[in-house]
C-alpha positions in Angstrom: -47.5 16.1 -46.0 -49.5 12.8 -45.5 -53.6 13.3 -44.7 -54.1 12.8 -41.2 -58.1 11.1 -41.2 -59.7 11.5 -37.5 -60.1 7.6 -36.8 -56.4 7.7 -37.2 -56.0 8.7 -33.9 -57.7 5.6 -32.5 -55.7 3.3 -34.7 -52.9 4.4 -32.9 -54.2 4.1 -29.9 -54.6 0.2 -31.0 -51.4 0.0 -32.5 -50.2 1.2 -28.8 -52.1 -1.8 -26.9 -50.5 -3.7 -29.7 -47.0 -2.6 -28.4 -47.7 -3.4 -25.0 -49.2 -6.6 -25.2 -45.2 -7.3 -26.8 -44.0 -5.5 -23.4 -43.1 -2.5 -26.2 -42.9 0.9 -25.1 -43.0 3.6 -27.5 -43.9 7.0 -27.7 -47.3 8.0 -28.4 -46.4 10.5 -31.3 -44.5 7.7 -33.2 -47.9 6.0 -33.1 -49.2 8.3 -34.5 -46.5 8.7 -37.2 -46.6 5.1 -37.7 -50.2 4.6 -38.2 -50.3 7.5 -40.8 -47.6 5.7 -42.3 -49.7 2.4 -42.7 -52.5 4.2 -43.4 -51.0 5.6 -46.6 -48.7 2.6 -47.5 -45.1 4.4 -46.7 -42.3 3.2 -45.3 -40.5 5.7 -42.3 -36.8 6.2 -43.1 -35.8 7.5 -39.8 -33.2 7.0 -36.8 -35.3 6.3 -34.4 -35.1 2.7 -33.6 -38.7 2.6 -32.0 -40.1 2.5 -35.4 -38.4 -0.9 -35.8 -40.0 -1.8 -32.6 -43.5 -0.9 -34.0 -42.8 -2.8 -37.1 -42.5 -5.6 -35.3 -46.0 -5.8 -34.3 -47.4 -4.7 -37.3 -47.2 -3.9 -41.4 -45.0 -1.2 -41.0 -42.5 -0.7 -43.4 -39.4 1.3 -41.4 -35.8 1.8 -42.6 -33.7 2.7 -40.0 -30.2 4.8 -40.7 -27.1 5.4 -38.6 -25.9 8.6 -37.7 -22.4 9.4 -39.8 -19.7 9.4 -37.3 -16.6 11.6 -36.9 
């Protein structure tokens, strides 16, 4: 678990505006996962493409992964 500092939460409001100014629409808690992410230098592994999105407007390191198939 990853420290969560208070002025976090208006970083990711930033990072947001960031987003839109790009015409980016993500959702607010990946902001927030995003900026703790940043914050703490780590990179998201996830399947959730919006992170790829965000790192697009910023630092963020994100490695997205495909769901195994049938």
């Amino acid at each position: 678990m990853l420290a969560t500092p208070p002025a976090l939460w208006s970083e990711a409001a930033e990072l947001g505006q960031a987003c839109r100014l790009k015409n980016i629409t993500v959702h607010s808690l990946d902001l927030l996962i995003a900026t703790i992410a940043l914050h703490h230098g780590a990179e998201v592994v996830t399947f959730d493409g919006d992170f790829q999105k965000i790192a697009g407007v910023s630092k963020l390191q994100a490695k997205l992964l495909k769901r195994p198939t049938a």
